[in-house]
TIGU-742946 format. One line per 2 residues: number of its first residue (from 1); their letters; for each residue x, y, z of N, C-alpha, C, CB. Coordinates in pm, 1 decimal, m for minus. Glycine has a CB too. Layout:
N
NUM) A) X:Y:Z:X:Y:Z:X:Y:Z:X:Y:Z; ...
***
This chain:
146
1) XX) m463.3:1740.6:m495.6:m542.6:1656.5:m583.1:m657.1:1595.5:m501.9:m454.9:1545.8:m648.8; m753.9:1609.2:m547.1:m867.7:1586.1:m467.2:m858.7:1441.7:m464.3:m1004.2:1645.0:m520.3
3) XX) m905.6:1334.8:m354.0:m893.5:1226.8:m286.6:m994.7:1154.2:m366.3:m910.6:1239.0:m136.5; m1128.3:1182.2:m349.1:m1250.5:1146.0:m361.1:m1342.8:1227.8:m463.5:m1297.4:1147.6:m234.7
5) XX) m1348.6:1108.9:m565.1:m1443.0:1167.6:m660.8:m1601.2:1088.2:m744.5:m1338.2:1201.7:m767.7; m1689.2:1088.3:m767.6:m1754.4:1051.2:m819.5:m1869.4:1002.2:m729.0:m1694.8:987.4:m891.7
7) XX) m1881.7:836.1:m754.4:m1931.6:782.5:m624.1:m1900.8:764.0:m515.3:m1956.8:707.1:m623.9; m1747.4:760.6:m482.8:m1675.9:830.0:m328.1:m1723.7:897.9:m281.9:m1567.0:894.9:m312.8
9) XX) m1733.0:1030.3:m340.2:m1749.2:1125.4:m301.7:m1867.9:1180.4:m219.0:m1727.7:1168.5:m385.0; m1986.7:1105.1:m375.8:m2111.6:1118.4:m284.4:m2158.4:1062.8:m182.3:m2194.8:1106.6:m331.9
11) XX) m2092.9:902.2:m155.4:m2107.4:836.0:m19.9:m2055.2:943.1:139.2:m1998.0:685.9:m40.2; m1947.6:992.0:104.2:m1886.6:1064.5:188.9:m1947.3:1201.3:211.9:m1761.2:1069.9:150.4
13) XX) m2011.1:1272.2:119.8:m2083.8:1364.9:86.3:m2190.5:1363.8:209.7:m2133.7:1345.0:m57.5; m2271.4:1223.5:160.2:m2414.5:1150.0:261.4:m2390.9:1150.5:350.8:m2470.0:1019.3:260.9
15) XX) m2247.3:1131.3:428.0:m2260.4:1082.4:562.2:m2197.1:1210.4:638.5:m2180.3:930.0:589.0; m2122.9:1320.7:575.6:m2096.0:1448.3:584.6:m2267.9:1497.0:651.2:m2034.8:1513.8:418.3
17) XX) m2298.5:1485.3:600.0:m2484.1:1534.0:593.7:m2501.9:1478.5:730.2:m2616.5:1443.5:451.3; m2479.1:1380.1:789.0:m2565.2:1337.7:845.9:m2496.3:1377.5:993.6:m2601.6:1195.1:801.2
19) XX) m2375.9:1466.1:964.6:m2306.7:1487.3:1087.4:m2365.3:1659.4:1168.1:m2122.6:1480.8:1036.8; m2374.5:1649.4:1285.9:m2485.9:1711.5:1302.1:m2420.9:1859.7:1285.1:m2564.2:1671.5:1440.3
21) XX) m2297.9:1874.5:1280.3:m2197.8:1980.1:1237.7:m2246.8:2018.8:1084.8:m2030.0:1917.9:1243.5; m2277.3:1974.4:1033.9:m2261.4:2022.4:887.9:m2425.7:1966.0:851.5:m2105.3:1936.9:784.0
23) XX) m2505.1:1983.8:940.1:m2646.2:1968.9:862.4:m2698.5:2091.0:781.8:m2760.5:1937.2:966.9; m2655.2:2175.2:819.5:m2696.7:2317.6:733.0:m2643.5:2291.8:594.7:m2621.4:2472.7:796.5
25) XX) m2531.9:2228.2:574.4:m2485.6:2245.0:407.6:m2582.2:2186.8:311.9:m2341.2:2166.1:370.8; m2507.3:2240.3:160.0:m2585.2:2186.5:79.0:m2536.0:2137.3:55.3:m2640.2:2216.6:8.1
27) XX) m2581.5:2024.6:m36.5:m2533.1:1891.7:m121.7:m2420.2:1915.3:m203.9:m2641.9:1836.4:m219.7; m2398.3:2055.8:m264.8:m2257.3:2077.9:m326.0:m2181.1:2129.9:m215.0:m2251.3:2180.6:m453.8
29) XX) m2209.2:2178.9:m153.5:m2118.7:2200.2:m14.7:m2069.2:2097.6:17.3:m2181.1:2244.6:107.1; m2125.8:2001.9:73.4:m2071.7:1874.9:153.2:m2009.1:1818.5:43.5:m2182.2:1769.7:229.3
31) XX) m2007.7:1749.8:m76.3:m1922.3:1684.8:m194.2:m1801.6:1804.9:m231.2:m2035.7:1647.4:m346.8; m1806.1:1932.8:m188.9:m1712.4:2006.9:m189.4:m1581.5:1986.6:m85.1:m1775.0:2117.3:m178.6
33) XX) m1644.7:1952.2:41.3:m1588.0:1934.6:190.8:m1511.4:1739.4:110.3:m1775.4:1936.7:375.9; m1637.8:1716.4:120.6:m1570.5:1534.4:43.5:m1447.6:1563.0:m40.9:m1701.0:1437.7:m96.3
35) XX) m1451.6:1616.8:m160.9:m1336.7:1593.6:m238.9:m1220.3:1640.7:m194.4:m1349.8:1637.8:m354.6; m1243.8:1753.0:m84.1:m1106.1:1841.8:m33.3:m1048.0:1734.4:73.0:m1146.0:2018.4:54.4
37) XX) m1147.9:1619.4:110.0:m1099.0:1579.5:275.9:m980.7:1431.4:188.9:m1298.7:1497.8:431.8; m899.8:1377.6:280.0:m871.9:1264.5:251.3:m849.5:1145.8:299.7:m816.5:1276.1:213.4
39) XX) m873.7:1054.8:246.0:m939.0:922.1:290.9:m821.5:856.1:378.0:m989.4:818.5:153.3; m793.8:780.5:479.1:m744.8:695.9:544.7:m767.5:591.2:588.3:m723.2:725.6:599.4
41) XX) m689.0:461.1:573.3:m740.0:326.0:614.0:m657.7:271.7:754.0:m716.2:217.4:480.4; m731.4:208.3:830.7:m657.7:178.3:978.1:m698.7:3.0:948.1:m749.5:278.4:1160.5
43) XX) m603.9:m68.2:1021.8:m605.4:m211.3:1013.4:m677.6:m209.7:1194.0:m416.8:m298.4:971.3; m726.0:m315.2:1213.5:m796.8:m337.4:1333.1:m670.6:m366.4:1430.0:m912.8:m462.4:1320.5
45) XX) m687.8:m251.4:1566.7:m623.5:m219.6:1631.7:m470.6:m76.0:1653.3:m619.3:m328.9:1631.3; m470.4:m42.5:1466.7:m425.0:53.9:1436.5:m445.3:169.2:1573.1:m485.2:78.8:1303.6
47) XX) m338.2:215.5:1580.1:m394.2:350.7:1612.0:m437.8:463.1:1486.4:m282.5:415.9:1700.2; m540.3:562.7:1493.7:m618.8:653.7:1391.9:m497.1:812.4:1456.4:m857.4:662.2:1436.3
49) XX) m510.7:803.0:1612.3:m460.6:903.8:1662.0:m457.2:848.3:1795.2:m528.3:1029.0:1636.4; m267.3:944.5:1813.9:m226.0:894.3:1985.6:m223.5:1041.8:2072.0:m31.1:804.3:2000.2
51) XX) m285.7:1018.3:2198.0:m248.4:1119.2:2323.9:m163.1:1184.2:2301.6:m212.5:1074.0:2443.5; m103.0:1330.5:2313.4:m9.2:1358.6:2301.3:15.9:1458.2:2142.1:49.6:1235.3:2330.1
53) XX) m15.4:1342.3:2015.7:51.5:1423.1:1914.2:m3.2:1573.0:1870.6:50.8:1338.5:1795.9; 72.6:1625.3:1775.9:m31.0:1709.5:1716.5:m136.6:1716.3:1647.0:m1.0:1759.0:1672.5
55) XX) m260.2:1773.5:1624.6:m373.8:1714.6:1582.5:m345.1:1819.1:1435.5:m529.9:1728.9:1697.3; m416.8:1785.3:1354.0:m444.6:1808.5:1189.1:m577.8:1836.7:1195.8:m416.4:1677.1:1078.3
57) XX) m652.0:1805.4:1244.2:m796.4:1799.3:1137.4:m903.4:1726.2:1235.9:m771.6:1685.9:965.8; m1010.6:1689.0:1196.0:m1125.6:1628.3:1204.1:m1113.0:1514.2:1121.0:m1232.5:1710.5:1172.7
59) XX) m1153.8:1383.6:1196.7:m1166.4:1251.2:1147.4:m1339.2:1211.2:1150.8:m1065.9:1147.7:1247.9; m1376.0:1152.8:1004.7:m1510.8:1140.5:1014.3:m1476.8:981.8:958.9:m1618.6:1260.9:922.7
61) XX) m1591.4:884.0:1061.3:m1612.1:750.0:1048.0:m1648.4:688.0:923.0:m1696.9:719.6:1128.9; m1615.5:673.0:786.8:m1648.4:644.0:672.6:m1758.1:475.5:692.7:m1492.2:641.8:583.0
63) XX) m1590.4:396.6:760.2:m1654.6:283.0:758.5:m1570.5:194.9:903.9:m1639.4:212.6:590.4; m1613.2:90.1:972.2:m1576.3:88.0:1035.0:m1622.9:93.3:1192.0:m1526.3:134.8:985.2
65) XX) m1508.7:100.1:1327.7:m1510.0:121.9:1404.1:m1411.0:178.1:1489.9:m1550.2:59.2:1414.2; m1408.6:289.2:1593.1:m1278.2:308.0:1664.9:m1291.5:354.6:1810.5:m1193.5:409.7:1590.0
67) XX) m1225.8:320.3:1889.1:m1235.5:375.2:2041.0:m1176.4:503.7:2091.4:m1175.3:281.6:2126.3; m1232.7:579.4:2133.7:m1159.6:703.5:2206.8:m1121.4:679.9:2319.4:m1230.1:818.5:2225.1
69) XX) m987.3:679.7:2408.5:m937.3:581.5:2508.0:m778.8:744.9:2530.8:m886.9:352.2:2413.9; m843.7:729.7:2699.2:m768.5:778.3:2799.3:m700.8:704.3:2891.0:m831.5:846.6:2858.2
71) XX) m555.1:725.0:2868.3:m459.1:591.5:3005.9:m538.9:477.1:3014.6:m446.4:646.3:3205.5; m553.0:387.0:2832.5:m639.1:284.5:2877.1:m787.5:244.6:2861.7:m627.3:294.2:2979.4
73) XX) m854.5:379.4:2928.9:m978.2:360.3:2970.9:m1103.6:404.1:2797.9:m989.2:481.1:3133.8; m1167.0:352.1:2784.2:m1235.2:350.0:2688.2:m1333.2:488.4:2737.3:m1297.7:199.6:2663.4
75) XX) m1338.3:564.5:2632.0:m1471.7:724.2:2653.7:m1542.9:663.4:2571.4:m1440.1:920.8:2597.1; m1534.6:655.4:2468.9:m1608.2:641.2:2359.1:m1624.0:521.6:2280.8:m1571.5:721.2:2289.0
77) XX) m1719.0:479.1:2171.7:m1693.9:404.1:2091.0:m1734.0:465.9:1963.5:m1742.8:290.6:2122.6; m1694.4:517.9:1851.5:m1787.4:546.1:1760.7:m1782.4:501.9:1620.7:m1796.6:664.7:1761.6
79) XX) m1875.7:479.6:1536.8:m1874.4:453.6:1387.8:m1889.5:507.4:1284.7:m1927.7:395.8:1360.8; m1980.4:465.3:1152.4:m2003.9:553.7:1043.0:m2093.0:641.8:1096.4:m2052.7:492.1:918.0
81) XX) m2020.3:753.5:1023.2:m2092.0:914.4:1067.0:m2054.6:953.2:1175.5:m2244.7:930.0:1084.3; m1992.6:915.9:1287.7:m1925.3:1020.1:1372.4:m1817.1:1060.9:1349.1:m1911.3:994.6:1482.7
83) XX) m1777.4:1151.5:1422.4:m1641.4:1208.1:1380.4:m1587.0:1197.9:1572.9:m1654.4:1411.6:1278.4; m1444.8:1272.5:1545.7:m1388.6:1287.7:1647.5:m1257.6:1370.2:1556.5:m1370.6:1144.3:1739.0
85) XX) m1179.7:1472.7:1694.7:m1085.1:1550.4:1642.3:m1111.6:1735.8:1624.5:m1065.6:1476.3:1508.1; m1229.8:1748.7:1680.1:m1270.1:1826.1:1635.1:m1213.0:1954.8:1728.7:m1399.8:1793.5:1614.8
87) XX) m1145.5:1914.5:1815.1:m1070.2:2023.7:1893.0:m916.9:2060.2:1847.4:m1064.8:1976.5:2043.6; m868.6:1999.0:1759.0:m794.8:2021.9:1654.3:m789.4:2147.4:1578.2:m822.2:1937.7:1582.7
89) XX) m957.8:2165.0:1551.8:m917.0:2233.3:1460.3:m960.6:2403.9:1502.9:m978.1:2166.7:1327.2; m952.1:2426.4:1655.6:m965.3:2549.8:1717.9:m817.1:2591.8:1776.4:m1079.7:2538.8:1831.3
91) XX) m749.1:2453.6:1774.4:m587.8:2517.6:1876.4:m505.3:2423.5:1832.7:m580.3:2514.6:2077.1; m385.6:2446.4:1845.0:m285.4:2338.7:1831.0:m211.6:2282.4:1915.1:m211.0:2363.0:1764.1
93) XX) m322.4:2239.3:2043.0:m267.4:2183.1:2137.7:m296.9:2029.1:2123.5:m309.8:2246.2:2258.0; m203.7:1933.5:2182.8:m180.3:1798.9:2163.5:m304.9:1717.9:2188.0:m71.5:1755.5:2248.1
95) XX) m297.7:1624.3:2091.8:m452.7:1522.3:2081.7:m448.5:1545.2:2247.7:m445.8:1302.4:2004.4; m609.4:1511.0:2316.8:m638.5:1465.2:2393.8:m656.0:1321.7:2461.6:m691.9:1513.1:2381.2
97) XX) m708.7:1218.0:2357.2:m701.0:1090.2:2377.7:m634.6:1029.2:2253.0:m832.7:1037.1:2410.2; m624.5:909.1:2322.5:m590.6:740.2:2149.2:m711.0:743.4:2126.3:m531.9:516.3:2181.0
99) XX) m734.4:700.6:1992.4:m840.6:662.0:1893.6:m747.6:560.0:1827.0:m907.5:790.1:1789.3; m847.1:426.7:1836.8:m776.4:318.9:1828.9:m874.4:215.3:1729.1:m741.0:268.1:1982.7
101) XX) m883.5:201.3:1593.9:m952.4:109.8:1533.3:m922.2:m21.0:1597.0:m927.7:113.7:1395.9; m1095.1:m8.1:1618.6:m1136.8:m187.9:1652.7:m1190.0:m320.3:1556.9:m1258.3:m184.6:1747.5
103) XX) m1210.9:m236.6:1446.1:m1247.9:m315.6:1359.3:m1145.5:m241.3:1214.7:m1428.6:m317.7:1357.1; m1120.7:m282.7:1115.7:m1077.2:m253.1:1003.0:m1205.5:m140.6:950.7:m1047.9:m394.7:916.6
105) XX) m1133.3:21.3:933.0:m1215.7:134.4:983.5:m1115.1:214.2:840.4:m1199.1:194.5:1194.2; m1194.4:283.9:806.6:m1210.9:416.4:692.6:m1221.1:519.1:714.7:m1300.1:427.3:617.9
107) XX) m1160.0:636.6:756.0:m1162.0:801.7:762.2:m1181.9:856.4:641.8:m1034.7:868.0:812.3; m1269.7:970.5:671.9:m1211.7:1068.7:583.6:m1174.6:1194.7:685.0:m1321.7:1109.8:457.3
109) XX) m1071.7:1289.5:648.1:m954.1:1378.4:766.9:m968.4:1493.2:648.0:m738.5:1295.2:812.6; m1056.7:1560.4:749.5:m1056.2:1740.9:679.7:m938.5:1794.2:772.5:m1238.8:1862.7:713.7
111) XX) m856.4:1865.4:720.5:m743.5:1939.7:777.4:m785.8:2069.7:830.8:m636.4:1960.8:676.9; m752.0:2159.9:938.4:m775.6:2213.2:1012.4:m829.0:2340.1:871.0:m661.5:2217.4:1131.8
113) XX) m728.8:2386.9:786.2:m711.5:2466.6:675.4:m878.4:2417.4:603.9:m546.5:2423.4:578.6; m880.1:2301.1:559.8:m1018.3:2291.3:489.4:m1112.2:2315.1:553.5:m1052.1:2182.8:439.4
115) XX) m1117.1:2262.8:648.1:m1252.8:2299.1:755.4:m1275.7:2463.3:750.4:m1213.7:2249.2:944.0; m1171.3:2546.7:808.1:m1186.8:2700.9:811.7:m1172.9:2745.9:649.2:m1056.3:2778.6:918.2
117) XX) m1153.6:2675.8:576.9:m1179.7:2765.7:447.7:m1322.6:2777.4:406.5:m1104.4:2709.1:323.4; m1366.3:2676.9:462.4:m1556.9:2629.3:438.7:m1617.1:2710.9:530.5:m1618.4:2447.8:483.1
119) XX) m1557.5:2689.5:685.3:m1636.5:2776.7:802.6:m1636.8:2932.1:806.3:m1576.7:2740.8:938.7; m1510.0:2980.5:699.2:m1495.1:3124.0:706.3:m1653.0:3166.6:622.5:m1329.6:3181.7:619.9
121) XX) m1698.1:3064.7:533.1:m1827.0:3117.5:382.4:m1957.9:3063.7:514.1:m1822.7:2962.7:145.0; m1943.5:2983.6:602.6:m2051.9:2933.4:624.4:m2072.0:2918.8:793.1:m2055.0:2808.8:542.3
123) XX) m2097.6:3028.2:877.1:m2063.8:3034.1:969.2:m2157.2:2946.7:1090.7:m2045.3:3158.8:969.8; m2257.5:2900.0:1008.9:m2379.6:2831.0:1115.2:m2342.6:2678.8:1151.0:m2548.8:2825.6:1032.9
125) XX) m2193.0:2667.2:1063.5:m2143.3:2524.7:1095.0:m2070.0:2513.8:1250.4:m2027.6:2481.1:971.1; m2022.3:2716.3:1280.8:m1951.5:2637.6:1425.0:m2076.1:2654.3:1476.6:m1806.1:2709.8:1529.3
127) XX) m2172.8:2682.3:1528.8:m2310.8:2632.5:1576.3:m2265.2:2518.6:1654.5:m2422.7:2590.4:1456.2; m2301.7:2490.8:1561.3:m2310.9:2298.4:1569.2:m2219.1:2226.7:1623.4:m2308.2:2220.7:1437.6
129) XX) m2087.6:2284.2:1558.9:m1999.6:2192.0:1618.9:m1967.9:2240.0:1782.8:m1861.9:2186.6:1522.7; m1992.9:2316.1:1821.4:m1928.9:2388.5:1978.5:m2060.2:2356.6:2024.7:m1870.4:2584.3:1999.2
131) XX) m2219.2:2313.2:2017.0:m2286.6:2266.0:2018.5:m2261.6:2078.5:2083.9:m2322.0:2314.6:1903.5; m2224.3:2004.3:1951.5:m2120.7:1876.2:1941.2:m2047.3:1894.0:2051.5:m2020.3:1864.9:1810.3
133) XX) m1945.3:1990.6:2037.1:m1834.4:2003.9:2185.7:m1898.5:1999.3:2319.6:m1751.0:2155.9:2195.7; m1952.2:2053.5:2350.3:m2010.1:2070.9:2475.1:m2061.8:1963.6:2539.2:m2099.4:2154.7:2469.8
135) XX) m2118.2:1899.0:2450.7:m2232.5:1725.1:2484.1:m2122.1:1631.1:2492.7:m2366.6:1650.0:2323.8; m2003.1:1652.1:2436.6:m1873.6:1526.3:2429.5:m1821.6:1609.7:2541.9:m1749.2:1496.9:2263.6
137) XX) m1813.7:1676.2:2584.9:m1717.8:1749.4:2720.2:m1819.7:1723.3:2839.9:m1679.9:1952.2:2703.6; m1899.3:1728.6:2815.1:m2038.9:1634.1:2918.6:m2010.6:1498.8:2941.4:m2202.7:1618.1:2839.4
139) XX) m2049.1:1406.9:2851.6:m2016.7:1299.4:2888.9:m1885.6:1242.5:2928.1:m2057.1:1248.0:2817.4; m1756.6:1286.1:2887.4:m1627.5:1249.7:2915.9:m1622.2:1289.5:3075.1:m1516.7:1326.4:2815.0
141) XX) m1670.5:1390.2:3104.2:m1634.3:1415.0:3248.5:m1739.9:1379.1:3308.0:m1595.4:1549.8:3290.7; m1886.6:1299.7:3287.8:m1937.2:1171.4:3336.5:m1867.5:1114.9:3381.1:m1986.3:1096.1:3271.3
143) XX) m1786.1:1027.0:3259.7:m1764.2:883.2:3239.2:m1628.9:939.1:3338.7:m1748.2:800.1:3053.1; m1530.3:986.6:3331.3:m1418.4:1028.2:3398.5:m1429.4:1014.0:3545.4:m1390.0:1159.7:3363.8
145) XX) m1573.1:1090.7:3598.5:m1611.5:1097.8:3724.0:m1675.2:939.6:3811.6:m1718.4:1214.5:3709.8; m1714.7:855.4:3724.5:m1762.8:756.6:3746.4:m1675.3:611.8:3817.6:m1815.0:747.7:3629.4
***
């Protein structure tokens, strides 16, 4: 049952757009990706995702804030319109870091299955995202090295 519909949808739709993974789609594309994904709410300090588990999907920042955090150490900070998770959805090997809402924060979580049912019709999306990968595998082993 689709999660998100109407004006949900299209908010989530917008900010789908604005992720640099999915700039090629169209506007029914992305509200297509919206209604399939589903929404999650984290209380401030929640964990979103811990080290270790198995990953599902791609988490995109609806609303909100959350930290990407190794033994502790903060990588990241990100908000509306970023995502994180996105190595999830190539292997099923265990999260890499905690993602930890810092503020009272909103997902929307495409499952590994939705993502490749979209990427099998639309292939200029892994572009982008292994694109995305590469620049976050850059800076982590910055910040790691530092």
């Amino acid at each position: 049952m689709p999660v998100f519909q109407g004006k949900a949808a299209n908010e989530s739709a917008q900010l789908l757009g604005k992720v640099p993974i999915f700039a090629s789609a169209s506007e029914r594309e992305l509200k297509h990706l919206a209604r399939d994904g589903a929404e999650r709410t984290y209380k401030e300090g929640a964990a979103v995702v811990s080290q270790g588990e198995k990953g599902i999907g791609l988490y995109l920042v609806l609303d909100g804030k959350v930290e990407v955090r190794r033994k502790g150490r903060r990588l990241a900070t990100l908000g509306p319109g970023q995502f994180f998770g996105e190595m999830s959805i190539f292997d099923d090997q265990p999260r890499s870091a905690d993602v930890v809402a810092v503020v009272p924060t909103r997902c929307l979580v495409l499952s590994k299955w939705e993502f490749w049912g979209y990427a099998n019709h639309h292939t200029g999306l892994l572009r982008g995202m292994l694109e995305e990968m590469a620049r976050r595998l850059r800076a982590t082993d910055q910040a790691l090295s530092e």
